[in-house]
Residue frames as a rotation matrix with the C-alpha (Angstrom) as fourth column:
UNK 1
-0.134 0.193 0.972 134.21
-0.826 -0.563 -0.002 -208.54
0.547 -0.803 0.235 -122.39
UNK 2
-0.858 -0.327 -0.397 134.27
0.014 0.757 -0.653 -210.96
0.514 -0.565 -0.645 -119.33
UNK 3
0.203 0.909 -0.364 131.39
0.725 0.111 0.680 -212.59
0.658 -0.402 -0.636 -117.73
UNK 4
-0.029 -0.193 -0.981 132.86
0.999 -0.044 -0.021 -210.26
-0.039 -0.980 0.194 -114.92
UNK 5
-0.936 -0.347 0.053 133.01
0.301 -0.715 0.630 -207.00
-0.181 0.606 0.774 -116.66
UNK 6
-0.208 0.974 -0.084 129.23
0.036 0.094 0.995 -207.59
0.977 0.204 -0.054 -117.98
UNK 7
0.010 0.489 -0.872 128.30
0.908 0.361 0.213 -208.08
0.419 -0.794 -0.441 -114.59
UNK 8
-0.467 -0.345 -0.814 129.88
0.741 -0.655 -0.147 -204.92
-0.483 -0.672 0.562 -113.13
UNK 9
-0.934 0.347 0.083 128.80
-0.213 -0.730 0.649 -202.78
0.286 0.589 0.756 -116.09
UNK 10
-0.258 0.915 -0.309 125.12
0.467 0.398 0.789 -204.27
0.846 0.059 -0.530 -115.24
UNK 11
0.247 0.425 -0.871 125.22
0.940 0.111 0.321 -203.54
0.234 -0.898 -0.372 -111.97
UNK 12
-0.822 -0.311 -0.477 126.79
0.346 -0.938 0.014 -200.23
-0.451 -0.153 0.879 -112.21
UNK 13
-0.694 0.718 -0.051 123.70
-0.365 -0.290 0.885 -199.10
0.620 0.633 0.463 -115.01
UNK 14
-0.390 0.728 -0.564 121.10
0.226 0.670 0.708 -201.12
0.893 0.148 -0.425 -112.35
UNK 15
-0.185 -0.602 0.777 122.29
-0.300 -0.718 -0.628 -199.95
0.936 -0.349 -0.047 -109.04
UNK 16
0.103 -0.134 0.986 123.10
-0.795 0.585 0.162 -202.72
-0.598 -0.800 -0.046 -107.28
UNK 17
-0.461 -0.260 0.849 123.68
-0.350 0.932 0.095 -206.57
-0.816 -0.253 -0.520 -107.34
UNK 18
-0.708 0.382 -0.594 122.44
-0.545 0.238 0.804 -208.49
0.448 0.893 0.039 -110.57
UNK 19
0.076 0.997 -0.018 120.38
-0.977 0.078 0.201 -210.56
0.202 0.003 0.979 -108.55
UNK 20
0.288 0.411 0.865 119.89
-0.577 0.795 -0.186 -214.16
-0.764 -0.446 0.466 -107.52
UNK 21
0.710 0.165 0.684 120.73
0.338 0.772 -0.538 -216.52
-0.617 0.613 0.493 -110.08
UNK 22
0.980 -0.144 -0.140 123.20
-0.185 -0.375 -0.908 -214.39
0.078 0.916 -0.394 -112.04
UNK 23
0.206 -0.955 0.214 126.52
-0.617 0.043 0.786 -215.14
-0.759 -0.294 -0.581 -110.21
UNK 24
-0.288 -0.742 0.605 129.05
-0.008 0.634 0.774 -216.67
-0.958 0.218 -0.188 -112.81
UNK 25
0.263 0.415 0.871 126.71
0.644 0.597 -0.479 -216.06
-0.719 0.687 -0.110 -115.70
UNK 26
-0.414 -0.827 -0.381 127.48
0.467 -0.552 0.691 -212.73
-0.782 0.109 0.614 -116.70
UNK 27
-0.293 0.079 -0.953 127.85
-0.889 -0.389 0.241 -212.45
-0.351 0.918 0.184 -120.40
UNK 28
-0.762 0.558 0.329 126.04
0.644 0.704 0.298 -216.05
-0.066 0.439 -0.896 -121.10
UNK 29
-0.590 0.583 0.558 122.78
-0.672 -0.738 0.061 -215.17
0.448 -0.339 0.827 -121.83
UNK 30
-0.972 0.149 -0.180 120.15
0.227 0.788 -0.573 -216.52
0.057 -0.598 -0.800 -119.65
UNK 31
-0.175 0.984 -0.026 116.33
0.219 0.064 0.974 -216.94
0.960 0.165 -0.227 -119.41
UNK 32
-0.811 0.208 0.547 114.25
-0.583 -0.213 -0.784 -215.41
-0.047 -0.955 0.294 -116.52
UNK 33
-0.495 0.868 -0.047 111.15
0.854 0.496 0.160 -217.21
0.162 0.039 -0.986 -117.75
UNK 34
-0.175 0.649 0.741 107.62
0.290 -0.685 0.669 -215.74
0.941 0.332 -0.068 -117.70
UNK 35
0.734 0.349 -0.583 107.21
0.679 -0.336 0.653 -215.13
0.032 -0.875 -0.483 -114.48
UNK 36
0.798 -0.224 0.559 110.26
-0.374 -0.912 0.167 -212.28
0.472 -0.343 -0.812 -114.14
UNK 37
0.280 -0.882 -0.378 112.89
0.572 0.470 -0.672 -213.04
0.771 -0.028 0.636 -111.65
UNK 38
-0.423 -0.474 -0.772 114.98
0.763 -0.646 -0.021 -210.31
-0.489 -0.598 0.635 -109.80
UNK 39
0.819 0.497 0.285 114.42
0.488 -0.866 0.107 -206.75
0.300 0.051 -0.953 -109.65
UNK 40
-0.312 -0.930 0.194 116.59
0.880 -0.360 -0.309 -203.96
0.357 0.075 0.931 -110.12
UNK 41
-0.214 0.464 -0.860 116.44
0.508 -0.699 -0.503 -200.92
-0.835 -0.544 -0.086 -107.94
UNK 42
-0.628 0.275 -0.728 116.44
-0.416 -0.909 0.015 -198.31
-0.658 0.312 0.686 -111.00
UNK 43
-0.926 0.370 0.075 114.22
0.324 0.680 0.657 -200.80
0.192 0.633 -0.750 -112.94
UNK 44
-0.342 0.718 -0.605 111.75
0.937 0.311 -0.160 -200.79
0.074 -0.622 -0.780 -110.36
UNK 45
-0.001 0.206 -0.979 111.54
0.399 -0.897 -0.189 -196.97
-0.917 -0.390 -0.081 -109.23
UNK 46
-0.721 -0.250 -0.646 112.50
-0.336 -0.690 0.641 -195.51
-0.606 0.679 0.414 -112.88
UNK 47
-0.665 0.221 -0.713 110.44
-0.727 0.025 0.686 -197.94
0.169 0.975 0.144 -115.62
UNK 48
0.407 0.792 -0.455 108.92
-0.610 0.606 0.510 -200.49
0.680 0.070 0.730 -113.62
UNK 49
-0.323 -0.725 0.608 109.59
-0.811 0.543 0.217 -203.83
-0.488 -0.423 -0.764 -112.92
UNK 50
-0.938 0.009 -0.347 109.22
-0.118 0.932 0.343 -207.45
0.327 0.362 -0.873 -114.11
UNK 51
0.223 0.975 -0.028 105.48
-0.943 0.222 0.246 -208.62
0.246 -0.029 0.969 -114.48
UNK 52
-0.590 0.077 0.804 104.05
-0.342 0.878 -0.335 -211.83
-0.731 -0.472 -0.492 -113.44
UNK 53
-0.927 0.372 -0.050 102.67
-0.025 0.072 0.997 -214.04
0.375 0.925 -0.057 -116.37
UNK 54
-0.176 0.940 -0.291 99.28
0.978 0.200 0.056 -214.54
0.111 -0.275 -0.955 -114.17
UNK 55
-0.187 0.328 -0.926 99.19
0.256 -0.894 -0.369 -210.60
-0.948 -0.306 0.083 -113.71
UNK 56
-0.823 -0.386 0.417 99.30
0.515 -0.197 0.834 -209.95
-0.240 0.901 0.361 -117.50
UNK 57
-0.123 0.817 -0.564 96.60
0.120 -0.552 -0.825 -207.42
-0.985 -0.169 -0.030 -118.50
UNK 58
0.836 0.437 0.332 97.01
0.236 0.259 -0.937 -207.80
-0.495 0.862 0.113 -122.50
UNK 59
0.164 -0.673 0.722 99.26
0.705 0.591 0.391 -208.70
-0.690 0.445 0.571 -125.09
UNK 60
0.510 0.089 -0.856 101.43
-0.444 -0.825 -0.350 -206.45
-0.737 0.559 -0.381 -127.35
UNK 61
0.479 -0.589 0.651 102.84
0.755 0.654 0.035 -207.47
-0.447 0.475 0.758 -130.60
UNK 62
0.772 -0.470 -0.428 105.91
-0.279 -0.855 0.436 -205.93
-0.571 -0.217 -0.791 -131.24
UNK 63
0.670 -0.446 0.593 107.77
0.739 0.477 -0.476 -206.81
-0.071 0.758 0.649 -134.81
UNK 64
0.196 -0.930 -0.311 111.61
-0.163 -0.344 0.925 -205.62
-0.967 -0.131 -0.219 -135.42
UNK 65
0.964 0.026 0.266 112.90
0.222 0.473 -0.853 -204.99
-0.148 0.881 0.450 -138.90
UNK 66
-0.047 -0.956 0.290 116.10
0.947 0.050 0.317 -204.64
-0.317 0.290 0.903 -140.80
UNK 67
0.462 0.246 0.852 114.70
0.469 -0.883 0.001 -200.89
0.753 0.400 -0.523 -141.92
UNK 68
-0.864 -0.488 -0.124 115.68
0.195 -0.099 -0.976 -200.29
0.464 -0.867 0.181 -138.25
UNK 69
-0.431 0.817 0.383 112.20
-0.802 -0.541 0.254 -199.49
0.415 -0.198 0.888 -137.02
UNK 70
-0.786 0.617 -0.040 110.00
0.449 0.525 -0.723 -201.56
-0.425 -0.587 -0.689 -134.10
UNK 71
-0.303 0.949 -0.084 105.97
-0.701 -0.162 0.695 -201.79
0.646 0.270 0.714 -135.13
UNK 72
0.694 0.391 0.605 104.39
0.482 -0.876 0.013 -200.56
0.535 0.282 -0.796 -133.45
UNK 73
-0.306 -0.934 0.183 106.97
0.425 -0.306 -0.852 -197.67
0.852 -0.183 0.490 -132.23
UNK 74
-0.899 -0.002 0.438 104.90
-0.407 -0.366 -0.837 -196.00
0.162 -0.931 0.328 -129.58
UNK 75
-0.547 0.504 -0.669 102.54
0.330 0.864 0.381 -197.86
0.769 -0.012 -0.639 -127.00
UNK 76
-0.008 0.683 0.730 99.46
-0.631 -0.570 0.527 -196.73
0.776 -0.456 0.436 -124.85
UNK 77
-0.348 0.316 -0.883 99.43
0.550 0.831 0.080 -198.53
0.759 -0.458 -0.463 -121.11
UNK 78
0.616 0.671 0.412 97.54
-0.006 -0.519 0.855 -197.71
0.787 -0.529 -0.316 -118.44
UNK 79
-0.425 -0.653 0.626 100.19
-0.870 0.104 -0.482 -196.89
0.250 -0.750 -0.612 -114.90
UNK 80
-0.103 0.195 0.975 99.93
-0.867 0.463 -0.184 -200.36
-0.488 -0.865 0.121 -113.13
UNK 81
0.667 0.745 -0.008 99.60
-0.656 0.582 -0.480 -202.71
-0.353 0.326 0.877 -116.27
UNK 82
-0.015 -0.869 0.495 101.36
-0.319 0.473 0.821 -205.81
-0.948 -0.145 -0.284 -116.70
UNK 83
0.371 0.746 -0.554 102.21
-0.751 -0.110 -0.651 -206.44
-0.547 0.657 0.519 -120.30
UNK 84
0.559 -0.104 0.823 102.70
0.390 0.908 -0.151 -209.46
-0.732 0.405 0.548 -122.33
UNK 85
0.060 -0.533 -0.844 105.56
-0.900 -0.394 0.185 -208.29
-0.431 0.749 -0.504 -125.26
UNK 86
0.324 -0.511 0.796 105.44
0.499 0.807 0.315 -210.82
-0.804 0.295 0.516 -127.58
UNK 87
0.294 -0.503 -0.813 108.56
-0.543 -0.788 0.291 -209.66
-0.787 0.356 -0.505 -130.15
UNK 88
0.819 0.036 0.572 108.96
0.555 0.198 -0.808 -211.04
-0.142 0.980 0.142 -133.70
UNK 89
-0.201 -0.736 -0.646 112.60
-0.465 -0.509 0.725 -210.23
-0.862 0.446 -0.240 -135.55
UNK 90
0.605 0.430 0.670 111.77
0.342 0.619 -0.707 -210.20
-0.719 0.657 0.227 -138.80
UNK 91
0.440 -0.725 -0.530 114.86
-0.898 -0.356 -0.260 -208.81
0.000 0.590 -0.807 -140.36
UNK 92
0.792 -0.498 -0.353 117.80
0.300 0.821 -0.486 -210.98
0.532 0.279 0.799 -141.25
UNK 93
-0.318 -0.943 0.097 120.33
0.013 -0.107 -0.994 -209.47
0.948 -0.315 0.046 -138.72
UNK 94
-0.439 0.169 -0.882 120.33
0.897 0.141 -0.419 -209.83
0.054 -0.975 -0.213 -134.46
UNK 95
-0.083 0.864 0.496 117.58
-0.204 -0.502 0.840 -207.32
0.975 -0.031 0.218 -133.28
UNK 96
-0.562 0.283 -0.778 116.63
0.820 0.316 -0.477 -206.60
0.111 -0.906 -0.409 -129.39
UNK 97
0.192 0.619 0.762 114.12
0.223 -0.783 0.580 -204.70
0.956 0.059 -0.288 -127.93
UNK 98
-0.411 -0.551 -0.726 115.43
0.827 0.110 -0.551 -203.21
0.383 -0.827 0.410 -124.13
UNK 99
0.602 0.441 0.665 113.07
0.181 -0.887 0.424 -200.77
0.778 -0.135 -0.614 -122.00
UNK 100
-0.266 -0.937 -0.225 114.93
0.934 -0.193 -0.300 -198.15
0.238 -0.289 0.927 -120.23
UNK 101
0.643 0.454 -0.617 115.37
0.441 -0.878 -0.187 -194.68
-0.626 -0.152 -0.765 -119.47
UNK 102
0.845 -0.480 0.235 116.89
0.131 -0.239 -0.962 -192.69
0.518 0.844 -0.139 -122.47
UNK 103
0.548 -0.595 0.588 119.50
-0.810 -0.203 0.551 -192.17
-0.208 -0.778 -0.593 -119.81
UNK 104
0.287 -0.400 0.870 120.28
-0.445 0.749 0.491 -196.02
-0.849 -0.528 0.037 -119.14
UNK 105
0.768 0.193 0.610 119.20
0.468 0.481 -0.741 -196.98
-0.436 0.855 0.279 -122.79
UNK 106
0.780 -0.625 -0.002 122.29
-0.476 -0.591 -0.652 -194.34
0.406 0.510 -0.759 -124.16
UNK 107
0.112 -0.788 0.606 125.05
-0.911 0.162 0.380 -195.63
-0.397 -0.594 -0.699 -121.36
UNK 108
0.308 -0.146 0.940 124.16
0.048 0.989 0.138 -199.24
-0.950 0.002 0.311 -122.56
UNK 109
0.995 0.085 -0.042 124.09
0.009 -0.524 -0.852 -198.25
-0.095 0.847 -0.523 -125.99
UNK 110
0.577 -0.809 -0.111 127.92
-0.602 -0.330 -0.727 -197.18
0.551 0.486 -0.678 -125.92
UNK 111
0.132 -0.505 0.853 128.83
-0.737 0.525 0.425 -200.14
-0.663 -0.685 -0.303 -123.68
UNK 112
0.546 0.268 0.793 127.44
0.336 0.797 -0.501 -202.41
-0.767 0.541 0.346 -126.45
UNK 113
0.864 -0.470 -0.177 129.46
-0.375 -0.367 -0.851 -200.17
0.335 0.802 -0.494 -129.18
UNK 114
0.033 -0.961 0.275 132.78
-0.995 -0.056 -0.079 -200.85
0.092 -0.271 -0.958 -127.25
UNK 115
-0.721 -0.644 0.254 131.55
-0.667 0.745 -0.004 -204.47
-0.186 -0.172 -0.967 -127.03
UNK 116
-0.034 0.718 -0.695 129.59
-0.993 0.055 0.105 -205.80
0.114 0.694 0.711 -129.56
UNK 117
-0.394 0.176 -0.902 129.97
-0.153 0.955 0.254 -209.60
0.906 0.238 -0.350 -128.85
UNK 118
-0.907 0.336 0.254 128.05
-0.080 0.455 -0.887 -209.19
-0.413 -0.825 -0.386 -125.05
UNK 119
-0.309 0.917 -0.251 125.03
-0.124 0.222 0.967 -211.10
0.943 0.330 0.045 -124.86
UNK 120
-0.961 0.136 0.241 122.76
-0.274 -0.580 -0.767 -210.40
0.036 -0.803 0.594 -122.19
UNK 121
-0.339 0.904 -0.259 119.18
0.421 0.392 0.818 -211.49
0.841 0.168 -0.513 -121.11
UNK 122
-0.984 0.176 0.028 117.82
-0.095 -0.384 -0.918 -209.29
-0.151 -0.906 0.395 -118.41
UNK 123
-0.055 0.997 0.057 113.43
0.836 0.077 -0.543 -209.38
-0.545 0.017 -0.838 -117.54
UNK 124
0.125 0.196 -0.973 113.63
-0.018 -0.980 -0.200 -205.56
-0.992 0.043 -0.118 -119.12
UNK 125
-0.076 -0.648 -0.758 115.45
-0.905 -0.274 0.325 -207.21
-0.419 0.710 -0.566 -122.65
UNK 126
0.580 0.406 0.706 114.87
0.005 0.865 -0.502 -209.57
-0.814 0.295 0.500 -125.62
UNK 127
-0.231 -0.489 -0.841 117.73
-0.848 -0.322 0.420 -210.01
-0.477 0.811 -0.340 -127.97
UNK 128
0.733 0.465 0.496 116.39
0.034 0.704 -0.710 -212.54
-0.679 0.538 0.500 -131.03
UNK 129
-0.735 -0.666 0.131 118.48
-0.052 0.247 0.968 -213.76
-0.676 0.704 -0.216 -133.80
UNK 130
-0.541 0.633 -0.553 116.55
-0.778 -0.128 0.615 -213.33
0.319 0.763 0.562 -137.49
UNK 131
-0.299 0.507 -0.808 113.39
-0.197 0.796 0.573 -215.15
0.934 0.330 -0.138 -137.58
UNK 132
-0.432 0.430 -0.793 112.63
0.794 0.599 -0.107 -215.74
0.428 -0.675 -0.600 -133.74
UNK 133
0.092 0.738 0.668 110.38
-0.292 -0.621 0.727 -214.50
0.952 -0.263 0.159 -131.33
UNK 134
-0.720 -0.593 -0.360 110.58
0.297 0.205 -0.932 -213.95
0.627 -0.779 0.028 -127.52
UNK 135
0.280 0.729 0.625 108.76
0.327 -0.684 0.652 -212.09
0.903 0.022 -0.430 -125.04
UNK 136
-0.928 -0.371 0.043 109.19
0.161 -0.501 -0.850 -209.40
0.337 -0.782 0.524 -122.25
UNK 137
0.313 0.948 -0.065 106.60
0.601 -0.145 0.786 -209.29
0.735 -0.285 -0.615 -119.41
UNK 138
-0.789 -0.501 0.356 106.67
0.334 -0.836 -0.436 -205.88
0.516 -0.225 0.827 -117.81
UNK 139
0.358 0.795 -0.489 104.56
0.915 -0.404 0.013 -204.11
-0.187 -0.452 -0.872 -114.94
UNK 140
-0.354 -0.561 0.748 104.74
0.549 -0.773 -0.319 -200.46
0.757 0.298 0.581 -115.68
UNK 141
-0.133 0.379 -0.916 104.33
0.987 0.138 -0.086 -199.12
0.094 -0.915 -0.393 -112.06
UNK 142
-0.142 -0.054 -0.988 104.78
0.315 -0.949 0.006 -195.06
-0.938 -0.311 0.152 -112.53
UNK 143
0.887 0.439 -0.141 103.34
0.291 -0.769 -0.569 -192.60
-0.358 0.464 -0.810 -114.97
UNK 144
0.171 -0.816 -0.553 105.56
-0.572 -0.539 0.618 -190.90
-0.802 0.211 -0.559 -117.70
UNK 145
0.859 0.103 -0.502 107.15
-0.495 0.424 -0.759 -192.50
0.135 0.900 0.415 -120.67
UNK 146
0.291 -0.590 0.754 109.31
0.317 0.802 0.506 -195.70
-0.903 0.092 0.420 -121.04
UNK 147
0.224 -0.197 -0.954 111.74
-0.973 -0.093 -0.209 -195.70
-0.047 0.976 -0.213 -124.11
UNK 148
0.342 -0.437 0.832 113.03
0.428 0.861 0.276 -199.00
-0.837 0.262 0.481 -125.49
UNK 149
0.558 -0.377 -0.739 115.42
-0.818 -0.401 -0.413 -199.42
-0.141 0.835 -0.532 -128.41
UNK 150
0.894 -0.447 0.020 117.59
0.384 0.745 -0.546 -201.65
0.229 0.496 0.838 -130.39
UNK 151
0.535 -0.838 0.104 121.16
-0.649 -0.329 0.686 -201.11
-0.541 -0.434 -0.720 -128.29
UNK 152
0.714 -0.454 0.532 122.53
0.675 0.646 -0.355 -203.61
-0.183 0.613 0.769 -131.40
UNK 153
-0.431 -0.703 -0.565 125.85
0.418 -0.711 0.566 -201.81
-0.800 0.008 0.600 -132.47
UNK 154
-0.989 -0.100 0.110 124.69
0.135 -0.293 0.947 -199.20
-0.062 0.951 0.303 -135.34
UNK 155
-0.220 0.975 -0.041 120.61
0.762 0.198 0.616 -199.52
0.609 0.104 -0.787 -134.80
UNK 156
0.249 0.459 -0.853 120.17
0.879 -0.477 0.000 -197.19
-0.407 -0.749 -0.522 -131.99
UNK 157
-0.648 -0.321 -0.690 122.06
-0.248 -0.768 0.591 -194.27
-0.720 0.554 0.418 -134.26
UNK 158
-0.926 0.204 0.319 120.05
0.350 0.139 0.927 -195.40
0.145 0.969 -0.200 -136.88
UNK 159
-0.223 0.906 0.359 116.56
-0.966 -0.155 -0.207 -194.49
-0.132 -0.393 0.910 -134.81
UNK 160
-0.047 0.487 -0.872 115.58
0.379 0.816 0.435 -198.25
0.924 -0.311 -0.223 -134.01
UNK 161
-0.945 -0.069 -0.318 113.80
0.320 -0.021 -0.947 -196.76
0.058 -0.997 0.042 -130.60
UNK 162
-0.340 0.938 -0.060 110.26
0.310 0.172 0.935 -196.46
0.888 0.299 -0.350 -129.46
UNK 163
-0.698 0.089 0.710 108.15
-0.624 -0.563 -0.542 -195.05
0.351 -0.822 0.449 -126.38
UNK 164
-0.183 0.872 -0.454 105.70
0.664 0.450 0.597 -196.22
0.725 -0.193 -0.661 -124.01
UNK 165
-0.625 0.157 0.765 103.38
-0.421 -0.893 -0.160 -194.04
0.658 -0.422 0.624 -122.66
UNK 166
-0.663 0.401 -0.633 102.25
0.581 0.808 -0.096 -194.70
0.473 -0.431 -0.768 -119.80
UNK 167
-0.206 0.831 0.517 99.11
-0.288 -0.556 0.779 -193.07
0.935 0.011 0.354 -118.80
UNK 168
-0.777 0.171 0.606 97.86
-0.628 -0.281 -0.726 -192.28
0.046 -0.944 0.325 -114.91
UNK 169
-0.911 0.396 -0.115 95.28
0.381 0.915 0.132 -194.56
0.158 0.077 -0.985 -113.19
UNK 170
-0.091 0.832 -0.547 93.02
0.542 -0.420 -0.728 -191.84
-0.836 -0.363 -0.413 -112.48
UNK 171
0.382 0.307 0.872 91.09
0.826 -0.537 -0.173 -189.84
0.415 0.786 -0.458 -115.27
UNK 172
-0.539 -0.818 0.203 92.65
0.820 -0.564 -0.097 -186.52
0.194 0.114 0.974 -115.95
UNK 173
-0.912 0.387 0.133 89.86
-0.285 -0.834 0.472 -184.65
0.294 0.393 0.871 -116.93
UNK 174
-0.454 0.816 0.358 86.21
-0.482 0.113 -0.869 -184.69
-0.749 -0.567 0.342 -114.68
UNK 175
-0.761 0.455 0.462 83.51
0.620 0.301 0.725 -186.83
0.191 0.838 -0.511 -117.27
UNK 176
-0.570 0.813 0.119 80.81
-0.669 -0.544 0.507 -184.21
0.477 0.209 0.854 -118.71
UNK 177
-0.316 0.831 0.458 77.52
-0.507 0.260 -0.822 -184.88
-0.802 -0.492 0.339 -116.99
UNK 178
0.413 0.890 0.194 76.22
-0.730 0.451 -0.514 -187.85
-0.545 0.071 0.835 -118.68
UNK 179
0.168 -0.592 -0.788 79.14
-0.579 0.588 -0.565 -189.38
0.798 0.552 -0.244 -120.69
UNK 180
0.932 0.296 0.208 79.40
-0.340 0.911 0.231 -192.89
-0.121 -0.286 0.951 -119.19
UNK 181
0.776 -0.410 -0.480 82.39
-0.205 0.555 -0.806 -193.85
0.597 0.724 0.347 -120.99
UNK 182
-0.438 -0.671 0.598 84.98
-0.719 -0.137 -0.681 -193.45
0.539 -0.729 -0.422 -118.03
UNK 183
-0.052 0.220 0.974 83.22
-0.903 0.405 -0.140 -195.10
-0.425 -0.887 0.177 -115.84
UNK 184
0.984 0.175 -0.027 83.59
-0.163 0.837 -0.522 -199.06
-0.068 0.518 0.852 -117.90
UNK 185
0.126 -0.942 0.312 86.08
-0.500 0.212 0.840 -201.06
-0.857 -0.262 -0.444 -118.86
UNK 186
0.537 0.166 -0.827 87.03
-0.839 0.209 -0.503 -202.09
0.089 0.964 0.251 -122.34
């Protein structure tokens, strides 16, 4: 696939422009760094958007194996938190972790089946080679559940895919007369 190709498919699955900095790169991959970068419209409105490393509200660790299977697989955040992903492949074969909607995360999924040698680096995606470790920093701006998965050819059929739930900022349920616990931070 051509750096040009990658680009369109990106931007068709993003809806709109890769962004600042991406002309000509394509299918290289490329670092956004911790701070994030560009923003994608369905990023933003559907799953989030790129965190800031000074916004970071706490750190998940988030190991990848050759079983196919991310630990942990599903993740508690609160609507509005920015997390720290730090991701561990600890298998012996390439491994990424990519949040999405099961929507976007399927389309990419069979882009990556028809072309298994693109490499890609988007704020939403960490793809690690055995042994390393990366991280995604992610604000999760809207209620509902994030998936993520391994969009490697063969892993995502295999169930390498996980959730994040993301939990309202406002307590569901009134607190009983005297229970404190709502009302703190942990």
């Amino acid at each position: 696939m051509s750096a040009d190709q990658c680009k369109a498919m990106h931007d068709k699955m993003h809806g709109g422009a890769s962004g600042a900095g991406m002309g000509g790169m394509g299918a290289m991959a490329h670092d956004h760094g911790a701070g994030g970068g560009h923003q994608h419209g369905s990023e933003s409105s559907a799953i989030g958007q790129p965190g800031l490393a000074k916004n970071i509200s706490r750190t998940v660790r988030v190991s990848m194996t050759d079983d196919m299977k991310f630990n942990p697989s599903n993740i508690n955040v609160k609507q509005g938190e920015t997390i720290h992903f730090v991701v561990k492949n600890l298998g012996k074969t390439k491994h990424e972790m990519v949040l999405g909607t099961d929507q976007d995360l399927k389309e990419h999924y069979q882009q990556m089946m028809k072309h298994p040698e693109m490499e890609h680096a988007e704020p939403n995606m960490i793809t690690l080679a055995p042994g390393k470790s990366g991280e995604i920093i992610w604000q999760f701006t809207k209620s509902g559940k994030v998936q993520f998965a391994c969009l490697q050819p063969g892993h995502y059929d295999a169930g390498m895919k996980g959730v994040v739930s993301v939990g309202g900022t406002k307590t569901a349920t009134p607190a009983k007369q005297g229970d404190s616990h709502d009302s703190h931070q942990h």
